[in-house]
N, C-alpha and C positions, 0 to 999 in steps of 0.2 A: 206078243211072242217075246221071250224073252231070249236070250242066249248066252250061258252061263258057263263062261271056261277058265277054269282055277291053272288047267295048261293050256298048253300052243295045241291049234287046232285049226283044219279048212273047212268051208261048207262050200261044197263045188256043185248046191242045187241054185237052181234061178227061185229066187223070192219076189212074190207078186202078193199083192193086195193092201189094201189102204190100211193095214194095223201098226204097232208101233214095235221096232226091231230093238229094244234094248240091250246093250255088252254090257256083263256082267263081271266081277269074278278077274281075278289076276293076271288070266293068262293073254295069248294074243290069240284072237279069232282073225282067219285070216277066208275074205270074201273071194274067189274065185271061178264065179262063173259071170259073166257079163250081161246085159241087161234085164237086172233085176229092177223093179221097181216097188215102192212101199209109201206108206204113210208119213211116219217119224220114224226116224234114228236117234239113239240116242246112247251114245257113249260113256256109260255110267262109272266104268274101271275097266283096269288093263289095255288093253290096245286093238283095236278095230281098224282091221287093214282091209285097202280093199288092193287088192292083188291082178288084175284080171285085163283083159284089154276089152275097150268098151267106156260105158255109161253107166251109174246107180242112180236113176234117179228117185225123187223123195219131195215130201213137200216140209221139215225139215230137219237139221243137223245139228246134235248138241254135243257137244266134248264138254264132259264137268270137268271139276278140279279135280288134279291127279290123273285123267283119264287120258289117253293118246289116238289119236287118229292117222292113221299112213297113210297116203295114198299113191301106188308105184308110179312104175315110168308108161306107161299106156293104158291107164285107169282114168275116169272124169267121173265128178260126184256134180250131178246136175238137179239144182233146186229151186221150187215154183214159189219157195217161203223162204227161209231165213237159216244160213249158219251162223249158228251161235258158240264163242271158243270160251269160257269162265278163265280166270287168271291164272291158277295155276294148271289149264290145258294146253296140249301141245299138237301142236300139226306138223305131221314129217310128209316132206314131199320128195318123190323122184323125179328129177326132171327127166323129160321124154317127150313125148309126140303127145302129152294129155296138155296140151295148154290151152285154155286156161285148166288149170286141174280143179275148182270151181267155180260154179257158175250159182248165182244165187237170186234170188231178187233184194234180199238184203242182207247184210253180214253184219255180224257184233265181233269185232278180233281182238281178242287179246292173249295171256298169255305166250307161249312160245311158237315160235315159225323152225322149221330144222328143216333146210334143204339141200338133197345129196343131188351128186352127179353132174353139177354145172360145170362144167369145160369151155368156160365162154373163148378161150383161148388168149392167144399173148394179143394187145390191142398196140396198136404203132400210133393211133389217131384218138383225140379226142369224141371226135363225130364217129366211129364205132359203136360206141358205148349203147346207144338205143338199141343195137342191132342184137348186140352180146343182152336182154333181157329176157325174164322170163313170168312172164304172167301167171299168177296165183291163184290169185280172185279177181272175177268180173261180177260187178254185181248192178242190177236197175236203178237203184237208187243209192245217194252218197254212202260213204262210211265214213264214220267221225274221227277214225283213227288207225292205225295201223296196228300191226302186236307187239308186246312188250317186250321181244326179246328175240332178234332175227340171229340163228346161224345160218350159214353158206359156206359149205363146205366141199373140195372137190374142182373149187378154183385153179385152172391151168396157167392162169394170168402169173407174170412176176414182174408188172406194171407197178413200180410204188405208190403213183401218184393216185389211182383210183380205188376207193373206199367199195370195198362192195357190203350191201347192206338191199335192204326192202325201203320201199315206199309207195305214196298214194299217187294217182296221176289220173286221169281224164277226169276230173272234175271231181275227181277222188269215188268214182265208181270201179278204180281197177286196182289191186295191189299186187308189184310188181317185185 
């Protein structure tokens, strides 16, 4: 199945079965019914949001180059295979109550990370800092690196001293 939007656009049906859901075409398709479940995904152009509160799950997820992936603030993309981002793709996340907002059994990350809505708030302590995070990607097996290019945007902090940025951490099965 393909889906092919030159404009912005919703599909507010539940999608079931093992085929492969291709984005096509410039526009943004934007996912809004919640537990849909599919084969592959595959983010070919334009932007594939998933909008919705809930679960998609899939067994995998590709954002090519040029292609974008969102996923809001009460959305989770849960995968039994592998997200895959190509260098110049980008993943935009909301922060919200979707944490981890993937879940994978392996991940390949690169290109861009764009995350809105973190208000980790003013930090007075260093020992804070773990608490003010937000988990991205959990996945079963290592990832060999992080993405090429972290925004974090929506910071409430006016703490100089701490860097906010993405990283790898539980044995580099989670990026944070």
């Amino acid at each position: 199945r393909e889906l092919a939007l030159a404009s912005d656009g919703e599909v507010d049906n539940l999608l079931a079965g093992q085929g492969t859901l291709v984005k096509s075409g410039s526009g943004v398709a934007a996912l809004t019914a919640a537990g849909s479940a599919m084969g592959t995904v595959d983010v070919a152009a334009g932007t594939l949001g998933l909008a919705y509160r809930g679960q998609l799950t899939a067994i995998d997820f590709t954002v090519r180059d040029g292609a974008t992936a969102s996923i809001g603030e009460s959305a989770r993309l849960t995968l039994s295979g592998a997200y895959v981002q190509a260098v110049s793709g980008t993943l935009d996340v909301e922060v919200g109550n979707n944490q981890p907002a993937i879940t994978a059994d392996r991940a390949a990350l690169n290109g861009a990370l764009n995350v809105s809505g973190f208000g980790g708030g003013v930090l007075r302590q260093a020992s804070s800092i773990t608490a003010n995070s937000f988990l991205v990607v959990k996945t079963a097996t290592a990832m060999a690196k992080g993405f090429d290019n972290v925004s974090i945007g929506g910071s409430g902090s006016d703490v100089d001293y701490l860097t906010v940025g993405g990283f790898l951490r539980n044995s580099d099965t989670e990026y944070a």
